[in-house]
C-alpha positions as CSV (number, residue, x, y, z in Angstrom):
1,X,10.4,0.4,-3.6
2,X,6.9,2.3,-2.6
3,X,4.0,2.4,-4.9
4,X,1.6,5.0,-5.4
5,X,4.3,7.3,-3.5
6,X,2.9,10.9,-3.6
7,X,1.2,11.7,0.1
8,X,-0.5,10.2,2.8
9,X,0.7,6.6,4.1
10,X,2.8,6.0,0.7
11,X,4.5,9.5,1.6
12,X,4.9,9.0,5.3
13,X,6.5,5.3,4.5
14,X,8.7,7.1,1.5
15,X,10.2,9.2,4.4
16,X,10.5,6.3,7.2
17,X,12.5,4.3,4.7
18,X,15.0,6.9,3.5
19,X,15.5,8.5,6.7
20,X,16.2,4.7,8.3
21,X,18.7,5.0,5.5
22,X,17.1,3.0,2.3
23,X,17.4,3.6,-1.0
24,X,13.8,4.2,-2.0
25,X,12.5,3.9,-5.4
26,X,8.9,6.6,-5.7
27,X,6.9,5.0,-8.0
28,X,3.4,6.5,-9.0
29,X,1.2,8.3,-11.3
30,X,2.0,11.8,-10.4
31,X,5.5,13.0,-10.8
32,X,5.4,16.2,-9.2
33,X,4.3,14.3,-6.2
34,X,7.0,11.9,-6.3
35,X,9.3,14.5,-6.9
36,X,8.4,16.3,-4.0
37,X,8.5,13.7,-1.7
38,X,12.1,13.1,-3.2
39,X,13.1,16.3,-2.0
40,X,11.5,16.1,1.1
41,X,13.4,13.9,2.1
42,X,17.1,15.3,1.4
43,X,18.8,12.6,0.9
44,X,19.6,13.1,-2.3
45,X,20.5,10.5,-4.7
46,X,19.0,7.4,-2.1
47,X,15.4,8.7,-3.4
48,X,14.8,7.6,-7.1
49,X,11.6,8.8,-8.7
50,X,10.0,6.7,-11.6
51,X,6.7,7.8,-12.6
52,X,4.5,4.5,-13.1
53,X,1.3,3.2,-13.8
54,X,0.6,0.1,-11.7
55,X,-1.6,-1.6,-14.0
56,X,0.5,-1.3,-17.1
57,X,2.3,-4.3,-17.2
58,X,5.1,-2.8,-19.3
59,X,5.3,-0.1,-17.0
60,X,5.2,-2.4,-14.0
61,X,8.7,-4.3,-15.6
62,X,10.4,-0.7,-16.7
63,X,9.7,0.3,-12.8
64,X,11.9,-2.7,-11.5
65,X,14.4,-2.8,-14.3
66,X,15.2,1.1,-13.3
67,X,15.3,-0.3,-9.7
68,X,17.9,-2.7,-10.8
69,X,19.8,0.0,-12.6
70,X,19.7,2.7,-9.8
71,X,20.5,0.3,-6.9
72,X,21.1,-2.9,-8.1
73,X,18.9,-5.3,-6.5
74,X,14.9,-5.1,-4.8
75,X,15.1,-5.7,-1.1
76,X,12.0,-4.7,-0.1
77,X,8.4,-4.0,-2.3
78,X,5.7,-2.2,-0.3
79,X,3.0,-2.9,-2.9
80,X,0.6,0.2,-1.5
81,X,-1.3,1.8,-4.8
82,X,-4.5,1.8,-4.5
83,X,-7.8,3.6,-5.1
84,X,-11.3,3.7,-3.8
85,X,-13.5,4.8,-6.2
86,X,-16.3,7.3,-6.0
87,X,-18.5,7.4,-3.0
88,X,-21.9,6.5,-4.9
89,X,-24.8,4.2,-3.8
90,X,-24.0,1.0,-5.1
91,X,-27.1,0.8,-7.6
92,X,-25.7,4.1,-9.5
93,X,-22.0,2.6,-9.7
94,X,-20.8,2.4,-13.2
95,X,-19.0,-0.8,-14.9
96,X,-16.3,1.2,-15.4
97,X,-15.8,2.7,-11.5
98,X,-16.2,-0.9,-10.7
99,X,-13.0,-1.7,-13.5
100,X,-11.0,1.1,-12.5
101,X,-10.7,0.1,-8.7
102,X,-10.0,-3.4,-9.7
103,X,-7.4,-2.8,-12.6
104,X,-5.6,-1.1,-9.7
105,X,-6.1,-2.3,-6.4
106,X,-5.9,-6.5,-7.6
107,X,-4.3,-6.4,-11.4
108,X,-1.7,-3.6,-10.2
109,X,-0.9,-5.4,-6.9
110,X,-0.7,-8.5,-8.7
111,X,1.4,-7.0,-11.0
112,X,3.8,-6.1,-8.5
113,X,3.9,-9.1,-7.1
114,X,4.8,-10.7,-10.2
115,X,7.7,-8.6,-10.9
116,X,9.4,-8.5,-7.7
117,X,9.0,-12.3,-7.7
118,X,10.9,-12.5,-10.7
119,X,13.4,-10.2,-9.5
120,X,14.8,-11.4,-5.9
121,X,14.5,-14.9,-6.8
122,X,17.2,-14.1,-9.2
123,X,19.4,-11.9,-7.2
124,X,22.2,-13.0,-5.3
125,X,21.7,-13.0,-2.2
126,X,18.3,-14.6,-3.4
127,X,15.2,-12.9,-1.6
128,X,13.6,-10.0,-0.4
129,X,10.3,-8.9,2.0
130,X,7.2,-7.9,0.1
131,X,4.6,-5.9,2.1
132,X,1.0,-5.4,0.8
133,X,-1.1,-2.5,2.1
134,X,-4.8,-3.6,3.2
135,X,-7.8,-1.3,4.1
136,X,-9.6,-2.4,7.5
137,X,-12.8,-1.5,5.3
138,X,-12.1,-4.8,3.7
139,X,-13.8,-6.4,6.6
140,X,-15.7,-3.8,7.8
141,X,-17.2,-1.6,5.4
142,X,-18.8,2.1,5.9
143,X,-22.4,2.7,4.3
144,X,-22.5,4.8,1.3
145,X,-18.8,5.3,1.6
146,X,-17.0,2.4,1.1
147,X,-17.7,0.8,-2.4
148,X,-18.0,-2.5,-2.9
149,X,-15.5,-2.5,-5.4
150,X,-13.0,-1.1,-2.9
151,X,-14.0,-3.8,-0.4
152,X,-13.9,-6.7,-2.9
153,X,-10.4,-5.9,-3.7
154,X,-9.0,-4.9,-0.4
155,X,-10.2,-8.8,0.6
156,X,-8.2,-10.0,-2.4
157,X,-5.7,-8.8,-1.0
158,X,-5.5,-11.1,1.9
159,X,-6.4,-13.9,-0.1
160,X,-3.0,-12.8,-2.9
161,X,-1.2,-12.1,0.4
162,X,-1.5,-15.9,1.6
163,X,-0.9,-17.1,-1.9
164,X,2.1,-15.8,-2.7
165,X,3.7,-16.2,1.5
166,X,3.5,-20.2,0.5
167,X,4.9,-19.6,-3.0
168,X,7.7,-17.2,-2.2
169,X,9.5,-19.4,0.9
170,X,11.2,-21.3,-1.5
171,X,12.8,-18.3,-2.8
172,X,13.7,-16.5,0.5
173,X,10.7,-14.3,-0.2
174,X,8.8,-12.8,3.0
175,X,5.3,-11.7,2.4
176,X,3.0,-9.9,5.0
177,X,0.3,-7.8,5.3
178,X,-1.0,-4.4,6.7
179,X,-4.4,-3.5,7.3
180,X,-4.6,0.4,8.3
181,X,-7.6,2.1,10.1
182,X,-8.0,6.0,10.4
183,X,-4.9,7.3,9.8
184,X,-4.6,10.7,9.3
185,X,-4.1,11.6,5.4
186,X,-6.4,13.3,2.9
187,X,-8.9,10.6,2.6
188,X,-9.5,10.3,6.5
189,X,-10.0,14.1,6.8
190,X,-13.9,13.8,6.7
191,X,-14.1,12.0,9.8
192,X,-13.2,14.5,11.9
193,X,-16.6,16.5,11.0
194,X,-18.4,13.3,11.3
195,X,-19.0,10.3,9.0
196,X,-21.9,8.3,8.7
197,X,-21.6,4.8,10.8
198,X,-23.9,1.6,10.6
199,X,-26.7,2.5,12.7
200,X,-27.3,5.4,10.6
201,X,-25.7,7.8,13.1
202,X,-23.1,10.9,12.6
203,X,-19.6,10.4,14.5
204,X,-16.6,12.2,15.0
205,X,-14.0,9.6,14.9
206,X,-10.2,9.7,16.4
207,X,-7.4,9.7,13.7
208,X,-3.4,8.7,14.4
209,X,-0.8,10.1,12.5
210,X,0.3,8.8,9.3
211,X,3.8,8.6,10.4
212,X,2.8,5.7,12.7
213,X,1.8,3.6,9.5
214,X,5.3,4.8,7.9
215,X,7.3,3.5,11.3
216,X,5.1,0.1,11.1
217,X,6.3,-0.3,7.8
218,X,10.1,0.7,8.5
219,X,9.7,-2.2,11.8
220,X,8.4,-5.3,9.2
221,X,11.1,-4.3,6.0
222,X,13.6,-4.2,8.7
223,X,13.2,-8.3,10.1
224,X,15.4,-10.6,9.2
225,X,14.4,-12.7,6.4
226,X,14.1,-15.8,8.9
227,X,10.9,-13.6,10.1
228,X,8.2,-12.3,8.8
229,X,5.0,-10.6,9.9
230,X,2.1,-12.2,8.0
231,X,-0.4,-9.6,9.0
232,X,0.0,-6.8,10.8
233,X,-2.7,-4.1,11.9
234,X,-2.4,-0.6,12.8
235,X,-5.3,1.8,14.0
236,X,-6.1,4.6,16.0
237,X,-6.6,3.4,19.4
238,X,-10.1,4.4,19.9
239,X,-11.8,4.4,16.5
240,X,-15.0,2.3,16.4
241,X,-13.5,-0.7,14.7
242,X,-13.8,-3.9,17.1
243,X,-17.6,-4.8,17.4
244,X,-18.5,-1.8,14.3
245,X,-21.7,-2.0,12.9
């Protein structure tokens, strides 16, 4: 299962996964997106699209129960939907830009979580591989660009991450992590006429393909479930990312 399939690293991960030979369930807000991506792919029935809201708890459970009716079990979750918000100054953010980015980036990942929890500790074989998607900006925010809501909840995510690793083991549940820098989707496309860094000055900064993020992906669903990569970063080689700011 991929959430918030539609394009970019979602899209690219969709595509990994089916073409590795998965059956992939699309879940995300826009349907014609998801659809598609579904056939993209052409594989045909292996791609299921259910159109979801991630922070719609209701939803959330319909999306795993027509998992469970398409394929019969969840083997793998890459919890990915996610927002950023608008790029304001923080002193003009709204309340409810700050509730939007957190109803979907900690309550919808949590969500998620919850769900797939309840679902491969009951399967048989019991288990499955979760997979949360974390923003490097977490960590090492842009000015003006970044919001803080997006930052506060991308840190959550390490912090739900841990949590639920030490609460899954006894259910043959793997949990990891990966934090992505500068790939090359829709979002990234402004840095390649130059974005603002922390000093104040304009740079042009290197991008790598968002079918590397998919193939990362594809490499941590595919360990065994005696393995697991806890966290797991991927980046464009020379973006300014070590020692930023």
């Amino acid at each position: 299962m991929v959430t918030g399939t539609g394009s970019g690293v979602d899209k690219a991960t969709a595509l990994a996964l089916l073409q590795a030979g998965y059956r992939v369930v699309l879940a995300g807000r826009r349907l014609h997106a998801l659809d598609e991506v579904a056939c993209l792919s052409g594989v045909g029935p292996r791609a299921s699209v259910v159109p979801t809201d991630v922070t719609d708890e209701r939803a959330v459970v319909s999306l795993f129960d027509a998992a469970l009716c398409a394929f019969g079990r969840v083997d793998v979750l890459f919890n990915n939907a996610g927002i950023s918000g608008p790029a304001v100054l923080l002193e003009e953010r709204t309340l409810a830009d700050w509730q939007g980015v957190v109803n979907v980036n900690m309550t919808g990942m949590f969500l998620c979580l919850r769900q797939s929890f309840r679902v491969m500790k009951t399967q048989s074989p019991q288990g499955g591989r979760i997979i949360n998607n974390r923003s490097i900006a977490a960590i090492t925010p842009r000015p003006n660009r970044n919001t803080m809501a997006y930052c506060a909840t991308n840190h959550a995510v390490t912090g739900m991450t841990k949590a639920a690793s030490l609460d899954a083991r006894k259910y043959n549940i793997a949990v990891g992590q990966i934090d992505i820098g500068n790939a090359a989707t829709e979002m990234a496309q402004p840095m390649q006429a130059g974005i603002v860094q922390a000093n104040g000055t304009l740079l042009i900064e290197p991008l790598m393909g968002v079918n590397v993020v998919g193939q990362s992906v594809l490499y941590m669903a595919s360990l065994p479930l005696e393995a697991n990569v806890l966290f797991h970063t991927v980046m464009a080689t020379r973006m300014p990312f070590v020692g930023r700011g």
